[in-house]
Every structure is written in C-alpha cells, then in structure tokens.
DRENPA-242009 format. One record per residue: residue number from 1; z, y, x of N, C-alpha, C in turn. Coordinates in steps of 0.2 Angstrom, whole numbers. Layout:
REM residues N
NUM, Z, Y, X, Z, Y, X, Z, Y, X .
...
END
This chain:
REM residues 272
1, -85, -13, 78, -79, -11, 77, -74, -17, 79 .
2, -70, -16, 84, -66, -21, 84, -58, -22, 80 .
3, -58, -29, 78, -54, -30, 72, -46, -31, 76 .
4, -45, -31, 82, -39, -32, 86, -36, -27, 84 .
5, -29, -32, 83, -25, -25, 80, -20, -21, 86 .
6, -17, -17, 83, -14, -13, 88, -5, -17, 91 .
7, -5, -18, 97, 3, -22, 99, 8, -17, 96 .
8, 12, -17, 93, 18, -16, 93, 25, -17, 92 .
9, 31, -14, 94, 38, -18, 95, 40, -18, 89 .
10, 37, -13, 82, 40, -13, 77, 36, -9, 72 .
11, 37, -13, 64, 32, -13, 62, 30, -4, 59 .
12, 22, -3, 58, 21, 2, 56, 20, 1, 51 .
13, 25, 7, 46, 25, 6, 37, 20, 10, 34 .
14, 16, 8, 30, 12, 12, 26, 12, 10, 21 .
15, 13, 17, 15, 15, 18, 9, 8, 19, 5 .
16, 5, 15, 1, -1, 15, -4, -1, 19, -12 .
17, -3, 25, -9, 1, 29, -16, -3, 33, -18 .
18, -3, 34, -26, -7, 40, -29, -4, 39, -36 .
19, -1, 46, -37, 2, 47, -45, -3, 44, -51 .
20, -10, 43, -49, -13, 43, -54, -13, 33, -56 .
21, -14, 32, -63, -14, 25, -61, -23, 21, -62 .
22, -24, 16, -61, -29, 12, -62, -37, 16, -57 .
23, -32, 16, -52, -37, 18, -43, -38, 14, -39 .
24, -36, 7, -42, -37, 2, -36, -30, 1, -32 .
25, -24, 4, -34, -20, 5, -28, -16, 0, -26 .
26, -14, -4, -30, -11, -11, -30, -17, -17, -26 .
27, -24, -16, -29, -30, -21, -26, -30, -19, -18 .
28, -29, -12, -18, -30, -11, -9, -26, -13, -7 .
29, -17, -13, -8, -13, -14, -4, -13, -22, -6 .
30, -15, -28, -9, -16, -34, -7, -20, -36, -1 .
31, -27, -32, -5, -33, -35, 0, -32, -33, 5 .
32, -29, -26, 8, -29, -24, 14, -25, -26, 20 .
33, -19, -28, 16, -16, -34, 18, -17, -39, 20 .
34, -21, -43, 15, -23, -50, 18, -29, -48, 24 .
35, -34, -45, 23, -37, -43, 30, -32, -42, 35 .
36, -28, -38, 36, -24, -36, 41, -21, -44, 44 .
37, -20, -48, 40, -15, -53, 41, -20, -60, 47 .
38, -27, -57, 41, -32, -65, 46, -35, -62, 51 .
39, -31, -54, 52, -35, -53, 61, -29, -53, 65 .
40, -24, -56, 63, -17, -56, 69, -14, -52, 67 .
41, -13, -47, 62, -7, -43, 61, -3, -46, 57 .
42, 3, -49, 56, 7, -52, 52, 8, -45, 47 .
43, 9, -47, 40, 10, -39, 36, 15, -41, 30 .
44, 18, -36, 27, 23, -37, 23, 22, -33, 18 .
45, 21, -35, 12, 18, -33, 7, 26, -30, 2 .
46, 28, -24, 3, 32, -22, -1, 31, -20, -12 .
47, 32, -24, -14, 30, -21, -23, 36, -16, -25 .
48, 34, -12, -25, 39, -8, -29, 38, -4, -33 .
49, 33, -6, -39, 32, -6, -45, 34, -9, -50 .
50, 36, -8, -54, 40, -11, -59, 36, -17, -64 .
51, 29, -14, -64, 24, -20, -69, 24, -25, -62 .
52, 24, -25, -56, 25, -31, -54, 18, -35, -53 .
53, 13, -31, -52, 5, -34, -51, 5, -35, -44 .
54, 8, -31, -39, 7, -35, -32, 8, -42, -32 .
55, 15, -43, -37, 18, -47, -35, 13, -54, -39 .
56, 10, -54, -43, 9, -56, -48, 1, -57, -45 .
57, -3, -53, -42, -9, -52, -37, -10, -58, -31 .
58, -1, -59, -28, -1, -63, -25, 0, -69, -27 .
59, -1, -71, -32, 0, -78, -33, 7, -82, -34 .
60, 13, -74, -36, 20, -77, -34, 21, -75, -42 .
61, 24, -82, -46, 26, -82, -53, 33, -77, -55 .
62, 33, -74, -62, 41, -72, -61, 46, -78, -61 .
63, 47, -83, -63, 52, -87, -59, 54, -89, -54 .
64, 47, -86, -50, 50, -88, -44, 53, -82, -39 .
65, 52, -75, -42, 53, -73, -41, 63, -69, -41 .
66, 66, -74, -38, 73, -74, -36, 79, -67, -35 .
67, 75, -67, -28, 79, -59, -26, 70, -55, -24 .
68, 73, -47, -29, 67, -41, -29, 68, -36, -26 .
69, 65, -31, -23, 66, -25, -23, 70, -20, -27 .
70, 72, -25, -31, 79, -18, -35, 86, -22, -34 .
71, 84, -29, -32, 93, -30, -29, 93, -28, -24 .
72, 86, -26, -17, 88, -23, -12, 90, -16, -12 .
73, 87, -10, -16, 89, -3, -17, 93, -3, -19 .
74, 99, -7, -25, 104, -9, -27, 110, -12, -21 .
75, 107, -12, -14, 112, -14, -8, 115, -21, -10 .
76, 110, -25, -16, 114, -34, -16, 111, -37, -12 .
77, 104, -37, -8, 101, -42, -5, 97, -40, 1 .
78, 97, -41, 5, 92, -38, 14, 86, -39, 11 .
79, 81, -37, 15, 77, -37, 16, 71, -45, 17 .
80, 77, -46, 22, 77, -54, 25, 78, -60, 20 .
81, 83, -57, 15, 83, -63, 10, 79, -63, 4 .
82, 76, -56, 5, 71, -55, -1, 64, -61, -2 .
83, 61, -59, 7, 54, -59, 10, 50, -66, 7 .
84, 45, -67, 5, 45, -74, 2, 38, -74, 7 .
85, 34, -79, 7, 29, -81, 9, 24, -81, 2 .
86, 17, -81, 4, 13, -80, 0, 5, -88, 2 .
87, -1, -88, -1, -4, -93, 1, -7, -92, 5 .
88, -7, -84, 9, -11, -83, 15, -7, -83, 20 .
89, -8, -87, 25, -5, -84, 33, -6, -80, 36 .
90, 3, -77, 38, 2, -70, 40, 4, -64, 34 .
91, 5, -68, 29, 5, -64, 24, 11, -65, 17 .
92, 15, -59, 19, 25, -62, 16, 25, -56, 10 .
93, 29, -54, 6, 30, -51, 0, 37, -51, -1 .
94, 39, -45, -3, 44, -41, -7, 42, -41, -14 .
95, 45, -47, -18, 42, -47, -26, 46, -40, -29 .
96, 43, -41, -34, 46, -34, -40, 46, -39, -49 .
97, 50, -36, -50, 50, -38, -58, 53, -31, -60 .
98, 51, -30, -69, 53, -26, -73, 60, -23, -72 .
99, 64, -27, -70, 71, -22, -68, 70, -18, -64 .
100, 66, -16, -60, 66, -12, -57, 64, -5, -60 .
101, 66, -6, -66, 61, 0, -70, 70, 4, -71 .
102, 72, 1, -73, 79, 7, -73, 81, 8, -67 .
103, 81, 6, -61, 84, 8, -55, 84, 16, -54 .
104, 79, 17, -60, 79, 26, -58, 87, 31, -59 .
105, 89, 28, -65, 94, 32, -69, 100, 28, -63 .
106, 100, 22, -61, 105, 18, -60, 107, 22, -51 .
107, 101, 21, -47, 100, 26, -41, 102, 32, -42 .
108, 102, 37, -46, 102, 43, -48, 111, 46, -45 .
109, 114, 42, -44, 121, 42, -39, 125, 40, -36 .
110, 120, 36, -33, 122, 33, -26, 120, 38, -19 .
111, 125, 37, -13, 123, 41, -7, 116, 41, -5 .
112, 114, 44, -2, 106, 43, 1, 101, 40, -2 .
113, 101, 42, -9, 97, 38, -14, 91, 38, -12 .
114, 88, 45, -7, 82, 44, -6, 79, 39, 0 .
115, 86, 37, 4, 84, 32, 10, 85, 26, 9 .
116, 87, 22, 3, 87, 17, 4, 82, 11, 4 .
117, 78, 14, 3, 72, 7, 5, 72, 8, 13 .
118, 71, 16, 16, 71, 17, 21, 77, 15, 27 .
119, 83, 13, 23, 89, 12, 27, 87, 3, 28 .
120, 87, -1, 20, 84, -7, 21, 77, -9, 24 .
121, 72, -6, 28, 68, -7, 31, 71, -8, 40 .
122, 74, 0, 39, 79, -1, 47, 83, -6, 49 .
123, 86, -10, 44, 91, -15, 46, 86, -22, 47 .
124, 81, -21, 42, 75, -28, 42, 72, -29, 49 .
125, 70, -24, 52, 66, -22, 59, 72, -25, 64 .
126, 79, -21, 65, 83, -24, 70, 85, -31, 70 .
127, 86, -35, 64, 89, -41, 61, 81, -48, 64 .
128, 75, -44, 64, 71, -48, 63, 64, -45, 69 .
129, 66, -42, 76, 59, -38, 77, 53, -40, 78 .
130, 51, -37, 78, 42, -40, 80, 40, -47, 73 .
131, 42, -47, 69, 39, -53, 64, 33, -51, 60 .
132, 34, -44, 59, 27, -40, 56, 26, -36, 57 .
133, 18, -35, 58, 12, -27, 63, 13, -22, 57 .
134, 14, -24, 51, 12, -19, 46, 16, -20, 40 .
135, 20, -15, 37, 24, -15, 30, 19, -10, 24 .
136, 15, -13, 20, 11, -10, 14, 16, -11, 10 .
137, 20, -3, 7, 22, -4, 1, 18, 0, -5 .
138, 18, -5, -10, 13, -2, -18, 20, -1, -22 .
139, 15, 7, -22, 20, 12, -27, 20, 10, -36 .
140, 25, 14, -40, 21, 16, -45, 18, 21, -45 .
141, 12, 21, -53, 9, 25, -51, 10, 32, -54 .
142, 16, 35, -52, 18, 41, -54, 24, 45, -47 .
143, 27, 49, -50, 30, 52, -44, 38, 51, -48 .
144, 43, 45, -44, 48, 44, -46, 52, 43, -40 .
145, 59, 40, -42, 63, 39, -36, 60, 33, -31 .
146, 56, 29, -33, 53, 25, -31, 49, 28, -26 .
147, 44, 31, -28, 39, 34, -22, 43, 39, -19 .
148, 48, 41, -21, 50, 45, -15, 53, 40, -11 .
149, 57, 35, -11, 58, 31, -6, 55, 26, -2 .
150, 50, 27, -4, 43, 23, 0, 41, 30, 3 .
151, 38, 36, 2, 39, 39, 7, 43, 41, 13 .
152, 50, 41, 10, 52, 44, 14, 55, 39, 23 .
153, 50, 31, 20, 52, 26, 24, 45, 26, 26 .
154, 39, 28, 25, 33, 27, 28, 33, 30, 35 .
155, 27, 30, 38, 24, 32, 43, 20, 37, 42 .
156, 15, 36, 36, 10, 35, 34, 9, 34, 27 .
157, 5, 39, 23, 1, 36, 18, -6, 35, 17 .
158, -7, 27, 12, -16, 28, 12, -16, 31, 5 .
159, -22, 33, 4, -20, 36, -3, -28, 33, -8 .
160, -28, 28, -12, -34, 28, -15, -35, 31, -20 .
161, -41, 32, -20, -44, 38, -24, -52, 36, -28 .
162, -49, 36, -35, -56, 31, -40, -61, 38, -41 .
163, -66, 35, -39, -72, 42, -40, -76, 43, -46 .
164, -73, 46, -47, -71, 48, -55, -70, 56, -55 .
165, -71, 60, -62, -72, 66, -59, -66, 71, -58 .
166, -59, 68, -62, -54, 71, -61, -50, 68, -53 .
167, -55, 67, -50, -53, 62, -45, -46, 68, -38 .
168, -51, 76, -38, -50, 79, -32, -42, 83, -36 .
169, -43, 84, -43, -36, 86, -46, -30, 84, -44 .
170, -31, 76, -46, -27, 72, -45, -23, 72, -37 .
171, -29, 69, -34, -29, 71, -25, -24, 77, -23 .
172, -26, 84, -27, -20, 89, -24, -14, 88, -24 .
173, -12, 85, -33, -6, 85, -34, -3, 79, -29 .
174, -6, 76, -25, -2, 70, -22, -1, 74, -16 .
175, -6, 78, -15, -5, 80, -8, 1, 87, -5 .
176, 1, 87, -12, 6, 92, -13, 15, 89, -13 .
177, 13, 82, -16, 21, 78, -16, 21, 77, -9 .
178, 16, 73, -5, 17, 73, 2, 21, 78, 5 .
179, 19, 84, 5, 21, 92, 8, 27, 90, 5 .
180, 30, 90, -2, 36, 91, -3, 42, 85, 2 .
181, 38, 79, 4, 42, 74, 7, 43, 76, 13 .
182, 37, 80, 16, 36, 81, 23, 43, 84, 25 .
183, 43, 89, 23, 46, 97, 23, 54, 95, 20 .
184, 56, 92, 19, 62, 90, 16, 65, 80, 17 .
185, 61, 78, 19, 63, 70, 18, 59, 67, 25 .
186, 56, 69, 27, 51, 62, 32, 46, 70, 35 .
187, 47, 71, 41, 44, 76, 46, 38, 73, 47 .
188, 40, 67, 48, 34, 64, 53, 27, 60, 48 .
189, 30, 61, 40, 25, 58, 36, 16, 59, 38 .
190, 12, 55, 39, 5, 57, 39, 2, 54, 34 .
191, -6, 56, 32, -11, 53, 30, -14, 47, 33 .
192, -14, 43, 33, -18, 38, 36, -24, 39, 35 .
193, -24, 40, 28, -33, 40, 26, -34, 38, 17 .
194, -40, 43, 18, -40, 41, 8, -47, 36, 7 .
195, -46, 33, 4, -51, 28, 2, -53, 29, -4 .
196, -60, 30, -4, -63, 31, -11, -66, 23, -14 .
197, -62, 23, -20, -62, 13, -23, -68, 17, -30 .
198, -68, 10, -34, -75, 10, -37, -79, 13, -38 .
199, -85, 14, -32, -90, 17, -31, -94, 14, -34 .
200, -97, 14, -39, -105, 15, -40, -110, 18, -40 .
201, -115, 14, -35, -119, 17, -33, -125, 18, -36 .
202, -124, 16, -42, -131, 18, -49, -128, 27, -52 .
203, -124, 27, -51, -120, 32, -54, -120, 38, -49 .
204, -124, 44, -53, -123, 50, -47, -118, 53, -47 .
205, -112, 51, -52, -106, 56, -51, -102, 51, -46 .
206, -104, 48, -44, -98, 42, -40, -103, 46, -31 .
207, -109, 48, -31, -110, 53, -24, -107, 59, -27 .
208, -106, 62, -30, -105, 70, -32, -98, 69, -30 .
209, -94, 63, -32, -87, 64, -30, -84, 64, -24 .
210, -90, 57, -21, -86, 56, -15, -89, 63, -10 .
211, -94, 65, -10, -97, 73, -8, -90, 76, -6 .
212, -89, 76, -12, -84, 83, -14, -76, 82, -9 .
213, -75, 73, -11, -68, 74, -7, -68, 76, 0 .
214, -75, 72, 3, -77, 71, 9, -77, 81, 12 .
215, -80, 83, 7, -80, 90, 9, -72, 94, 10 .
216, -70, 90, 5, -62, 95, 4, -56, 91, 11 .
217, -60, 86, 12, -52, 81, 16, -56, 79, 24 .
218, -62, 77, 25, -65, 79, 33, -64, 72, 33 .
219, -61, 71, 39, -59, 66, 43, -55, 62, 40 .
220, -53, 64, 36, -45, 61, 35, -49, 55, 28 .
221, -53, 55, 26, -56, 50, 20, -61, 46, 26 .
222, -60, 37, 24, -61, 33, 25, -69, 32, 25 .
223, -74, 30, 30, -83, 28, 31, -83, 25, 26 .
224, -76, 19, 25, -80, 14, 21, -78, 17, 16 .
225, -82, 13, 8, -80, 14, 3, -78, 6, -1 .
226, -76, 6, -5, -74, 0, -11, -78, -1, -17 .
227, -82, -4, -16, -86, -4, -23, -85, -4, -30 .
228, -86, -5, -35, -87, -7, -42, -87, -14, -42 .
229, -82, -20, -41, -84, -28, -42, -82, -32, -48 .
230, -86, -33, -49, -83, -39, -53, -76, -45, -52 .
231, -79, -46, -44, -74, -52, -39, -67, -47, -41 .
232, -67, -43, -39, -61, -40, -39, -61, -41, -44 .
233, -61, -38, -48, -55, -37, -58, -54, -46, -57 .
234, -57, -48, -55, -57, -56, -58, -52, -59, -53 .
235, -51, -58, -47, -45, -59, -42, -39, -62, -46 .
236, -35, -56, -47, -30, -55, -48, -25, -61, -56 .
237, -31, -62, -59, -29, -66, -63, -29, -75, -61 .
238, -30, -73, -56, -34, -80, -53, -26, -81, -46 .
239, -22, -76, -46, -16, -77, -40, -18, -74, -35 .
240, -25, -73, -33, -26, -72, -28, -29, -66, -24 .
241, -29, -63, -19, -33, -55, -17, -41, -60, -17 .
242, -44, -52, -20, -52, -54, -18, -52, -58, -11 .
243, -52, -57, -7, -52, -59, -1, -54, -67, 0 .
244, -50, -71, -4, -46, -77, -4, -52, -80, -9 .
245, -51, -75, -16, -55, -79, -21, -62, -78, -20 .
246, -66, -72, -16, -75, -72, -16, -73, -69, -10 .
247, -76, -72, -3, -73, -69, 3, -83, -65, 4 .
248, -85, -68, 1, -93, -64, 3, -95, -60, -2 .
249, -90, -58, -6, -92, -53, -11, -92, -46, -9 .
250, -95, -41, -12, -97, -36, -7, -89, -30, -7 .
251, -86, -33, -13, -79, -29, -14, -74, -31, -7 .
252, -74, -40, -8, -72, -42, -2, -72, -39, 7 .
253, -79, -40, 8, -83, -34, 12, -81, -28, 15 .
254, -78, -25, 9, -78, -21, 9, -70, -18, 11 .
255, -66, -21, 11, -59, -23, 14, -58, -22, 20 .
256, -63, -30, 22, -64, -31, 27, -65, -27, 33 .
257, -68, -22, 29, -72, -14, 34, -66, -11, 35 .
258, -63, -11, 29, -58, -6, 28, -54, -6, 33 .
259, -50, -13, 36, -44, -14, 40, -48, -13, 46 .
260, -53, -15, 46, -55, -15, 54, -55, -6, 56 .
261, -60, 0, 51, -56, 6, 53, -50, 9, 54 .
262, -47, 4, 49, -38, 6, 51, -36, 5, 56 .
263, -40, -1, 57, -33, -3, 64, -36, 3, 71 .
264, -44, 4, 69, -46, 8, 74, -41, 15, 74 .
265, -42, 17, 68, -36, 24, 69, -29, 22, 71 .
266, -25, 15, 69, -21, 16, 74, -21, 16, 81 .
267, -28, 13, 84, -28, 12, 92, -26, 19, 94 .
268, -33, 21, 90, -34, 29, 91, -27, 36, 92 .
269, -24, 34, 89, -15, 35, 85, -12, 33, 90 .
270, -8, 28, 94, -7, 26, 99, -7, 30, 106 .
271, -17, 27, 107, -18, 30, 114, -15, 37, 113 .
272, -16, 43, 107, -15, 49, 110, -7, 51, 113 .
END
C-alpha cells in the first residue's frame, strides 16, 4: 500500500469523533497524525476538548499553552496565531485548556455559532495555503456545541470505536448526530472510516464485535484494527504519540496501517 499522500491546494479536515468516551479517540487523532506528518503530509492537530489530552499527548505544557481553541471560537485569536509546533516534523497543534469547557453557554449567542471554527478554518486556509495536507480535530466525548462545530467544519469523519459490547449502540447514536449535521449544517459531511481500537485478540468478544460492526457498516470500517497496547496507555504520559515513544510496537504498527489506508481512500476519493 502506498503511503504517498494525496496533492492538495487545501487542507482536508477530518473530525475524530464518538459521543462515547475512553475509545481511543484522542490516541488516534495523535498517532494518526504523526503517521500522516512522517509520509509528507504536513497535519494540524486541532484539540477541542476541554481536558486537553491532545494537547497534553503532544508534549505541549499548560503554560505554554498561550492562545487556545476558545480564544479562537471566542473570535480573540486566528487560527495562525494559535498554531504551535510540536516535537515531530510536520506536525503543529491547536492547544486546548479547561476554558474551553464554558464556551458552551458563552457561544450560545453569538451569530453563526455553529461555524465558527468552520469560519476560522476558512480564514487559516486563505491567510496561509497549502501549509497543511490534513486538519484532525479531537472532539469531546459527548455531543455539544463543540462537536457540532468541528462537524459542521469537516469533510469527514473517522469514528473510533472500542470493541466492546455496547460498542454498535453507541455507533447508531453517532451515526444519527452525523445525519442530523448532514441534513441541516454540512451537506457534504462523510464517513472516512471507523476504526475498531482495543482489539484483543485472546478475547472472543473483541471478534464477536468487530464481526458485527463489519456486518452493520461494510466498507466503511477500516482492514486495520488498533490493538490492546501497553506502548500506548504508556505514551501519552511520557508527551509523546506511541509512534515516537515504541515506533515497533504493534500498537505503533498499527497506526502506521492505519494512515497508509487512509491516504489510499483519499486517492481513491479524488480520482472518482
């Protein structure tokens, strides 16, 4: 599978999302990134979570984290003065801190509340083009004003999905918010692809589950899967994605797969 990524004049945003929390959602949207970044695609890791573990994943301290994602939806600061660099090349970040956690009620009456990350992504793109192939932004993990405005800015979303038994429940109710953004806020919203994270493979419910999504979602769920790691859980306290801290661990690996199919469904996405 070739890992070349796809040319484009402007970046393509994909929103990493699932109401549910503790599915990997934040680990994918690092690791996924860092892979995308060491095959040439410059990526922009948007946090817009309020615990701030993107941010925090990336090796980026709260004090140094300056200007966040809620002075920009708060229309204090561009996108451009946010953007900070991180330890991997190729690979830049929109920090988040706990302020972001009231922006809900603060937003709640402002014009175009639902576009404003999507307004500040459009202004980032003209001001700055072609600087980055790809914007992952990490949700909370619930359905707030926040996830609606990362949808209604995406392209796309990836959706991870821990296999687990309440796994396909969870899966509707997301696939249902989607519908509601589609159909009212973002026409063009797609699925990129769902990714089944902590697979274990000693475990027959971790086949029973992936069985069953694969059966309900087709094409649309990802060949690879994410394993059960250790490397991971252990990453993140250490500053850095799996990728960086155990690049030959099978979690690592396993990323690796990951972006390489992506990029192939963008080609594939393109040429049609």
């Amino acid at each position: 599978m070739s890992l070349e990524p796809v040319a484009r004049s402007k970046p393509r945003i994909l929103v990493v999302a699932n109401q549910k929390g503790g599915v990997g959602k934040t680990t994918t949207a690092i690791n996924l990134g860092t892979a995308l970044a060491a095959v040439g695609a410059p990526t922009l890791v948007v946090d817009l979570d309020p615990q701030g573990n993107a941010s925090t994943g990336l090796g980026i301290t709260r004090p140094q984290r300056k200007l966040t994602t809620y002075e920009v939806l708060m229309g204090e600061a561009a996108i451009a003065d946010a953007v900070m660099p991180t330890k991997i090349p190729g690979l830049s970040l929109v920090p988040s801190t706990v302020d972001l956690s009231g922006a809900e009620l603060e937003l709640i009456d402002m014009p175009r509340r639902n576009f404003l990350l999507k307004d500040a992504l459009a202004d980032f793109a003209k001001s700055d083009p072609g600087r980055f192939s790809y914007v992952l932004i990490d949700c909370p993990p619930s359905l707030t004003l926040l996830t609606v405005n990362a949808m209604a800015a995406a392209d796309a979303v990836v959706v991870p999905l821990q296999c687990e038994f309440f796994a396909l429940e969870g899966l509707s109710q997301l696939l249902k918010t989607i519908d509601l953004v589609r159909a009212s806020l973002n026409p063009s919203l797609e699925i990129q692809g769902i990714v089944l994270t902590m697979f274990d493979k000693r475990n027959r419910l971790s086949d029973q589950v992936a069985a069953d999504v694969r059966a309900n979602m087709g094409d649309k769920v990802y060949k690879t899967v994410i394993p059960r790691n250790v490397r991971i859980s252990e990453a993140p306290s250490h500053g850095l994605p799996a990728l960086v801290y155990d690049l030959r661990c099978p979690g690592s690996q396993a990323y690796i797969k990951l972006a390489g199919e992506l990029i192939q469904r963008e080609r594939v996405r393109a040429a049609a």
